[in-house]
Each structure stands twice: as C-alpha cells, then as structure tokens.
Biopython code that builds the backbone (N, CA, C, O; Angstrom):
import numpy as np
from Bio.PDB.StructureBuilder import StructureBuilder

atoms = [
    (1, "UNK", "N", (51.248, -119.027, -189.156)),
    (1, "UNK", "CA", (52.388, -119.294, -188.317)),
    (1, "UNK", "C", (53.598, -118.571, -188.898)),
    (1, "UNK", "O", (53.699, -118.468, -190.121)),
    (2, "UNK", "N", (54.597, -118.023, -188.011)),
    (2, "UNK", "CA", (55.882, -117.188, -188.859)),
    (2, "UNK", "C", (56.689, -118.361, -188.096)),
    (2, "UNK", "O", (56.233, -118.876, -187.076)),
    (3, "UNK", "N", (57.713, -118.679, -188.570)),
    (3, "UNK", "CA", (58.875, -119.256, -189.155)),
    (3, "UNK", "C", (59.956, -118.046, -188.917)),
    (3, "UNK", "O", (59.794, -116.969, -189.491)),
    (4, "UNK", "N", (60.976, -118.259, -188.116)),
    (4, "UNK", "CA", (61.950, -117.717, -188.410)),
    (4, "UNK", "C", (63.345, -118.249, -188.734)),
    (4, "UNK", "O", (63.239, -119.360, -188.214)),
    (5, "UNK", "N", (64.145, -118.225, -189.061)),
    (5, "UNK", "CA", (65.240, -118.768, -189.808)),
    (5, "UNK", "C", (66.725, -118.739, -188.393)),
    (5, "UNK", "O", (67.361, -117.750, -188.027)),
    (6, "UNK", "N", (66.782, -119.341, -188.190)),
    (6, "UNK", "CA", (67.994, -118.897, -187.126)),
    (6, "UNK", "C", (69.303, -119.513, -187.909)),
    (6, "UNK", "O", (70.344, -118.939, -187.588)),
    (7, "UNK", "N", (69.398, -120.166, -188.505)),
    (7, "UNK", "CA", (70.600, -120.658, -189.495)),
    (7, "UNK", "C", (71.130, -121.748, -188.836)),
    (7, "UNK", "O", (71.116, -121.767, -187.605)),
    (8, "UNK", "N", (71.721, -122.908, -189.651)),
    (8, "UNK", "CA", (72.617, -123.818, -188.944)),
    (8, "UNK", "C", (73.834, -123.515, -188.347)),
    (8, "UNK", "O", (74.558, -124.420, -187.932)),
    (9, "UNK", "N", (74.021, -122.806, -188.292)),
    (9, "UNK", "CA", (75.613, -121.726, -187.620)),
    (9, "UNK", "C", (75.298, -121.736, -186.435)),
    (9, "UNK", "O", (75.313, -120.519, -186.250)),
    (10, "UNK", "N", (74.995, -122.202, -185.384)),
    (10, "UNK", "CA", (74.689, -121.777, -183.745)),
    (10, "UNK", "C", (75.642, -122.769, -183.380)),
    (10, "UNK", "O", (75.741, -123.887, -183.886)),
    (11, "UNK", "N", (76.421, -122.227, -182.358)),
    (11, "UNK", "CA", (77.315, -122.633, -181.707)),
    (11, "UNK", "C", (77.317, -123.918, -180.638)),
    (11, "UNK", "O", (76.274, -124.220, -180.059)),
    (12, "UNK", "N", (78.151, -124.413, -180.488)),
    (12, "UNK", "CA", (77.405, -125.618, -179.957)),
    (12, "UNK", "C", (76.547, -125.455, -178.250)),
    (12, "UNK", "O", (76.930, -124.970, -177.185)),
    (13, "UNK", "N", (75.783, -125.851, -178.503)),
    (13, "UNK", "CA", (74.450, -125.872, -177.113)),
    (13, "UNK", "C", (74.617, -126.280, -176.079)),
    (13, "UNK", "O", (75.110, -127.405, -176.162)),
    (14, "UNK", "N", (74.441, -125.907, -174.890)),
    (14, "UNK", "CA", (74.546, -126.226, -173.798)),
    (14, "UNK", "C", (72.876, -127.269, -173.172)),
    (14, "UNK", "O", (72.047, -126.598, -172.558)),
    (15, "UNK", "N", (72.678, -128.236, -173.313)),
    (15, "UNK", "CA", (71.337, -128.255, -173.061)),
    (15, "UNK", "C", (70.978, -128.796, -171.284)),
    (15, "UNK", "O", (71.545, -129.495, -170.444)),
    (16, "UNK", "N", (69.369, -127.777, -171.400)),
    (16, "UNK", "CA", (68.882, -128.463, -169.930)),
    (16, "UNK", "C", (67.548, -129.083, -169.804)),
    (16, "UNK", "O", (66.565, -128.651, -170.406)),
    (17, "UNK", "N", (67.523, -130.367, -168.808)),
    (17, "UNK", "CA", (66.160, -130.816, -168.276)),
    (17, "UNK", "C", (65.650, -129.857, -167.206)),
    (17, "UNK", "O", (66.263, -129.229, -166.343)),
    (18, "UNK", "N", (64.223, -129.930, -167.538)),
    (18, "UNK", "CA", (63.545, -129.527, -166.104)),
    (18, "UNK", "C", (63.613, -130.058, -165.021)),
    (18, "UNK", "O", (63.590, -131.286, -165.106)),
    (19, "UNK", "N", (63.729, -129.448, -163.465)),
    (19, "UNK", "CA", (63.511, -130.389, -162.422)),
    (19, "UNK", "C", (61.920, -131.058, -162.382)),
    (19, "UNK", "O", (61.351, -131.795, -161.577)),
    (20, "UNK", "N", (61.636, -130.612, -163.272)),
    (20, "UNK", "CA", (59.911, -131.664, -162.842)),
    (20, "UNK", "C", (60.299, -132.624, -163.619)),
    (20, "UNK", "O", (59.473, -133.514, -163.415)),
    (21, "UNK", "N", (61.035, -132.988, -164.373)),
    (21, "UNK", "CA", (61.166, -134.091, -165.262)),
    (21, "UNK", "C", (61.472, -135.776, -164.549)),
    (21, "UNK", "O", (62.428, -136.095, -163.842)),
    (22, "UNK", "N", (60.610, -136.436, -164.894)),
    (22, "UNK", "CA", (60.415, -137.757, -164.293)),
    (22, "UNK", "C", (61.557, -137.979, -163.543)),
    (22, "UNK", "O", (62.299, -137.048, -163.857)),
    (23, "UNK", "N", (62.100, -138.643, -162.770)),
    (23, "UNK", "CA", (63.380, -139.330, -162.548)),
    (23, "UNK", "C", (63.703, -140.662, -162.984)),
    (23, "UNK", "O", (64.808, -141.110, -163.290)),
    (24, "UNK", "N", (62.828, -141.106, -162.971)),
    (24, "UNK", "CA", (62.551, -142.862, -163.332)),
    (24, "UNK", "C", (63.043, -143.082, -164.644)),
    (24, "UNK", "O", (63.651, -144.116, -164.922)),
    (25, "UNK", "N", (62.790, -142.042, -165.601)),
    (25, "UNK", "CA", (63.365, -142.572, -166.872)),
    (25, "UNK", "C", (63.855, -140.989, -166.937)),
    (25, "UNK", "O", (63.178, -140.089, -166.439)),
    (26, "UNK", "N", (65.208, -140.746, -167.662)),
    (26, "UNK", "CA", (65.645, -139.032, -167.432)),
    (26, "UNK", "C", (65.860, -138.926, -168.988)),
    (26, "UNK", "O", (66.347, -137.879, -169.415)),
    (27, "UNK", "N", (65.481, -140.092, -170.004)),
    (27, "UNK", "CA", (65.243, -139.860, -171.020)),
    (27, "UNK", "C", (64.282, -139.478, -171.456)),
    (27, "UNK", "O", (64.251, -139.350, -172.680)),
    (28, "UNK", "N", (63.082, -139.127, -170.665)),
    (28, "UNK", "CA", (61.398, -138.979, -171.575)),
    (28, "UNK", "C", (61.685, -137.506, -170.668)),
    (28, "UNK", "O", (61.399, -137.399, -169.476)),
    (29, "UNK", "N", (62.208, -136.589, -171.367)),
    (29, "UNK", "CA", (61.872, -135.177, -171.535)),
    (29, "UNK", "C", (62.461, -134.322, -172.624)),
    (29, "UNK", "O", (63.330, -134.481, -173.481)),
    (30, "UNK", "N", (61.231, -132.857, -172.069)),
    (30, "UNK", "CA", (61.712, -131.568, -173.154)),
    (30, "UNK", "C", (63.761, -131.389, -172.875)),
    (30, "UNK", "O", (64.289, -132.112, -172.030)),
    (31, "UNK", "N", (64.290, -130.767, -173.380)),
    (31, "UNK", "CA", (65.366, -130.267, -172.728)),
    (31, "UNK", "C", (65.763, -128.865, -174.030)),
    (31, "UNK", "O", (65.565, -128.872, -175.245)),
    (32, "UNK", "N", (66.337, -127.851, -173.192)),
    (32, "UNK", "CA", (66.043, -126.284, -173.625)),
    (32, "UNK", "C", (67.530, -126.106, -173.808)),
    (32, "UNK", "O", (68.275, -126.821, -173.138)),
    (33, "UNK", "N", (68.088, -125.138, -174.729)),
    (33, "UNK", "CA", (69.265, -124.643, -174.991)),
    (33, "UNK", "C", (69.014, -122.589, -175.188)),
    (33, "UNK", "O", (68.051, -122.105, -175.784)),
    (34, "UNK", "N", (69.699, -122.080, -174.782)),
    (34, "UNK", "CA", (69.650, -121.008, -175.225)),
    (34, "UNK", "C", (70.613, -120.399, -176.162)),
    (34, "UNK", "O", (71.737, -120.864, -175.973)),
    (35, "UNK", "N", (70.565, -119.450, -177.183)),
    (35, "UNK", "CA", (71.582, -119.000, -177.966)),
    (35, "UNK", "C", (71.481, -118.079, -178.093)),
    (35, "UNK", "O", (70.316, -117.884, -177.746)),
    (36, "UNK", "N", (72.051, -116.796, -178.503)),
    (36, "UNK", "CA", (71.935, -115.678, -178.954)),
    (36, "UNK", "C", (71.052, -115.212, -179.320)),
    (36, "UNK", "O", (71.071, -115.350, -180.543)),
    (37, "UNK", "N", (69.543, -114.295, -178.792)),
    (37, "UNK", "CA", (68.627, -114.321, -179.726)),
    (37, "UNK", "C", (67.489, -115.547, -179.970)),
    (37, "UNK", "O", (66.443, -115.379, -180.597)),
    (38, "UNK", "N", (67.814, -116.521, -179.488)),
    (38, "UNK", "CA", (67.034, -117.701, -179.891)),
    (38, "UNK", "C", (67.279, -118.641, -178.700)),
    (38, "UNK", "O", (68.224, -118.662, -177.911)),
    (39, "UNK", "N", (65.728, -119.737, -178.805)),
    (39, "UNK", "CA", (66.009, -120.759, -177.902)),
    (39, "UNK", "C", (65.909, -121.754, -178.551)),
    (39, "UNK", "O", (65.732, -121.590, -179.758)),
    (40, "UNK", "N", (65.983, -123.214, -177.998)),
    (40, "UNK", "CA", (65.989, -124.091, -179.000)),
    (40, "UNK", "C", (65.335, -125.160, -178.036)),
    (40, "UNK", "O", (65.285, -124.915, -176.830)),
    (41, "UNK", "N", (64.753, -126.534, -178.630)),
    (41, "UNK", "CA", (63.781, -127.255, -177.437)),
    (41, "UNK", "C", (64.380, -128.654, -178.775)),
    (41, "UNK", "O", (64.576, -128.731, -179.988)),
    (42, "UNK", "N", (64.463, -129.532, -177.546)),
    (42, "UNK", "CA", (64.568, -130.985, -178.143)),
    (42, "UNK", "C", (63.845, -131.890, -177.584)),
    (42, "UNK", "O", (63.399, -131.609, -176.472)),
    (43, "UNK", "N", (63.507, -133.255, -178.185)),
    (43, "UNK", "CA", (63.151, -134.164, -177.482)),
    (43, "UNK", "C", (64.327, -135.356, -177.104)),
    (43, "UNK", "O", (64.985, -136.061, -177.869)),
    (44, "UNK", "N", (64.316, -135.278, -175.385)),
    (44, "UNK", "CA", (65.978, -136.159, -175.443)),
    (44, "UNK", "C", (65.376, -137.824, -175.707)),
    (44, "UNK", "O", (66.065, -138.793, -175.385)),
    (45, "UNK", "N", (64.173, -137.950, -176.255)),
    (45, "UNK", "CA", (64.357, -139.302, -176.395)),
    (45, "UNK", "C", (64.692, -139.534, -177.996)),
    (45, "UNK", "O", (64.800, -140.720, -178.306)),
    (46, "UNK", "N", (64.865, -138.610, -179.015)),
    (46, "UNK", "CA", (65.056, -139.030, -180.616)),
    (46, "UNK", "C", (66.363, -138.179, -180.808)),
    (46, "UNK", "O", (66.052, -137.576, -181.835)),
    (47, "UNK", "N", (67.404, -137.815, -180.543)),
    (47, "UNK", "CA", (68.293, -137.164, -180.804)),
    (47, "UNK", "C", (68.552, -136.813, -182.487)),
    (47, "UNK", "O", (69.585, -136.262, -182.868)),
    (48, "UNK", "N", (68.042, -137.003, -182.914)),
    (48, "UNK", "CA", (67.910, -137.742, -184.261)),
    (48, "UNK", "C", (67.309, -136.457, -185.225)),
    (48, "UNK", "O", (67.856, -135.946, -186.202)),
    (49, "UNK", "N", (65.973, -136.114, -184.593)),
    (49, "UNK", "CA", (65.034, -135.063, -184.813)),
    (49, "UNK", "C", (65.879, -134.316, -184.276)),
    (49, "UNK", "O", (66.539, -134.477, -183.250)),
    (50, "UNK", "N", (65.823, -133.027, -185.402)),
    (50, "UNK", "CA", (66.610, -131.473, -185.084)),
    (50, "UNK", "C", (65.705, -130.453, -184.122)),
    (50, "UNK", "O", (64.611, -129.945, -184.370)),
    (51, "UNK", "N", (66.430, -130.349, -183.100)),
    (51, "UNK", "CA", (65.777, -129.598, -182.303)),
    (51, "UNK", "C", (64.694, -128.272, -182.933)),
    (51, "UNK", "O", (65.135, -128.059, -184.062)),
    (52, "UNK", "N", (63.357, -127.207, -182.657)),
    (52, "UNK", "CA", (63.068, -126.560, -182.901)),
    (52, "UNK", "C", (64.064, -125.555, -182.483)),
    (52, "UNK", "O", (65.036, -125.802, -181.769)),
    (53, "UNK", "N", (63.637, -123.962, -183.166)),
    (53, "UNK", "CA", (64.089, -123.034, -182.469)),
    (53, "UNK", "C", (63.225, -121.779, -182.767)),
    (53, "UNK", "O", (62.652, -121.469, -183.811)),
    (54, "UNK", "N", (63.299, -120.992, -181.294)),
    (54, "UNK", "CA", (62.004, -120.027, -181.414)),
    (54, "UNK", "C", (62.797, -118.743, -181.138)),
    (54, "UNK", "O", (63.888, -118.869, -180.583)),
    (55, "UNK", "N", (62.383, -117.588, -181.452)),
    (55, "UNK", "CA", (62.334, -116.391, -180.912)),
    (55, "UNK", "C", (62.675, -116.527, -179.346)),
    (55, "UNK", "O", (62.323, -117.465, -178.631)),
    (56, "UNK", "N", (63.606, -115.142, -178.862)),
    (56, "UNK", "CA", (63.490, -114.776, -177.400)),
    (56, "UNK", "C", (61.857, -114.375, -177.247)),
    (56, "UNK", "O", (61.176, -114.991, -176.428)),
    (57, "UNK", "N", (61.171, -113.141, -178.213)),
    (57, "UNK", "CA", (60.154, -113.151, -177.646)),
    (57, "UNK", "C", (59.051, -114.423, -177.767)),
    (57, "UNK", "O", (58.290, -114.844, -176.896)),
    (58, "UNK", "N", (59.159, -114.698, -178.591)),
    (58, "UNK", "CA", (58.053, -116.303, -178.711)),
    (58, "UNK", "C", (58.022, -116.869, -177.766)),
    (58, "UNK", "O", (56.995, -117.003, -177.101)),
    (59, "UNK", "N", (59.368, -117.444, -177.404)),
    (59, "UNK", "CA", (59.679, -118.201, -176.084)),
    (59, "UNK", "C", (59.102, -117.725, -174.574)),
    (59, "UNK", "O", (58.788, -118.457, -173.635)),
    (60, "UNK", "N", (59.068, -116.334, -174.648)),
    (60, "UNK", "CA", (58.776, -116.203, -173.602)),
    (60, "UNK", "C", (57.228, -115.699, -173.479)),
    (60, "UNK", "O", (56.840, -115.371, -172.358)),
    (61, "UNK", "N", (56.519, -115.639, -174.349)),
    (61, "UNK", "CA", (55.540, -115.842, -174.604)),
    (61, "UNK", "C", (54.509, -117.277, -174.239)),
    (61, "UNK", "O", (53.459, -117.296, -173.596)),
    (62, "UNK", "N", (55.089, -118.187, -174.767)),
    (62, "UNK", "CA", (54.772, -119.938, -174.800)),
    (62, "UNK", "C", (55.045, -119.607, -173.098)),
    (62, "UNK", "O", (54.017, -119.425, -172.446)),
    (63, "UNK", "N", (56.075, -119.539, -172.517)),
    (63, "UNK", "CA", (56.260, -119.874, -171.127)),
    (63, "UNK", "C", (55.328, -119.308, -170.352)),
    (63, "UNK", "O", (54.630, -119.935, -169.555)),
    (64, "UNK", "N", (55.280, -118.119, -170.550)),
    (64, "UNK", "CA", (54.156, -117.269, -170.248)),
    (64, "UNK", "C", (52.835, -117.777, -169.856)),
    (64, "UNK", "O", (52.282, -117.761, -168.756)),
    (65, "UNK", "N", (52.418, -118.269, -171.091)),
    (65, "UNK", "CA", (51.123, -118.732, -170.934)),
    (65, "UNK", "C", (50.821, -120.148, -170.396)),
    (65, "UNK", "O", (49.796, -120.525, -169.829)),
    (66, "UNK", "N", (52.214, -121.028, -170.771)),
    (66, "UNK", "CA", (52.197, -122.354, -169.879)),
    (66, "UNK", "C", (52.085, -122.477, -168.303)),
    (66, "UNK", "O", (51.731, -123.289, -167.449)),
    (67, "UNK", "N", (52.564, -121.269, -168.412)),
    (67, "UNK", "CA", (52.713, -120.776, -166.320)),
    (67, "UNK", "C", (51.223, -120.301, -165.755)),
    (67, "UNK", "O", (50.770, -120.033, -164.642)),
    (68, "UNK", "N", (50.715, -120.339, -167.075)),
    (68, "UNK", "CA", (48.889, -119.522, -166.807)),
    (68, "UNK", "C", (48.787, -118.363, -166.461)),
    (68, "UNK", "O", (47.733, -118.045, -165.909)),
    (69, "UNK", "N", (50.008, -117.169, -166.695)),
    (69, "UNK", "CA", (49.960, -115.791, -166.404)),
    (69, "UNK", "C", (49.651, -115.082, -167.510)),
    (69, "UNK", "O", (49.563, -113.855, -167.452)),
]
sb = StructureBuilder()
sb.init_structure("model")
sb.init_model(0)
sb.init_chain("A")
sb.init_seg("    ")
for serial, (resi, resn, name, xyz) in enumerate(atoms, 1):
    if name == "N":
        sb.init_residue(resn, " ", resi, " ")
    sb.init_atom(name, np.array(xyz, "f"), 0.0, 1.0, " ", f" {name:<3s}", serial, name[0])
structure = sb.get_structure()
C-alpha cells in the first residue's frame, strides 16, 4: 500500500453527502472534501476519527471502479 503524506496544513474543507445517502438518518454517511491535489473522505457519524486522504489519481481510480467501469 503507498501512503501519501498530504500534511495537516489543508485549508479548511468544504464537505459533501451523496444524494444516495439515506434520508432517514443524514448522519450514517461517507461525506467527500476536495483540496488541492487531494481528496479527503470522512465518516459523518465519528467526527472524531480524522478523515482519510487520497491522491487525485487514487481517487479517481476507487470511483472508477466503484462505478464498475
């Protein structure tokens, strides 16, 4: 697995839910930030836990293949 380092320096995040995301509870989802170079993925139910953060290309890679293309 590579690891890349994006630093604690990222500016503050704009974050988003998916529209497939439950409605019933709008706390049990992924939610995505983008930054410079990097994306970042949280879980909005532990705010607590530091979001990951991946590569532009990683990211779009993972999506990629989640979409089954």
């Amino acid at each position: 697995m590579i690891s890349e380092n994006f630093g604690a320096d990222v500016p503050r995040l704009e974050w988003f839910k998916s529209s497939y995301s439950d409605s019933s509870d709008s706390n049990e989802c992924v939610e995505v930030a983008s930054a410079s170079g990097s994306v970042h993925v949280r879980d909005s139910k532990d705010l607590s836990v530091p979001p990951l953060a991946f590569g532009e290309t990683a990211w779009a890679g993972f999506v990629s293949y989640a979409a089954g293309r």
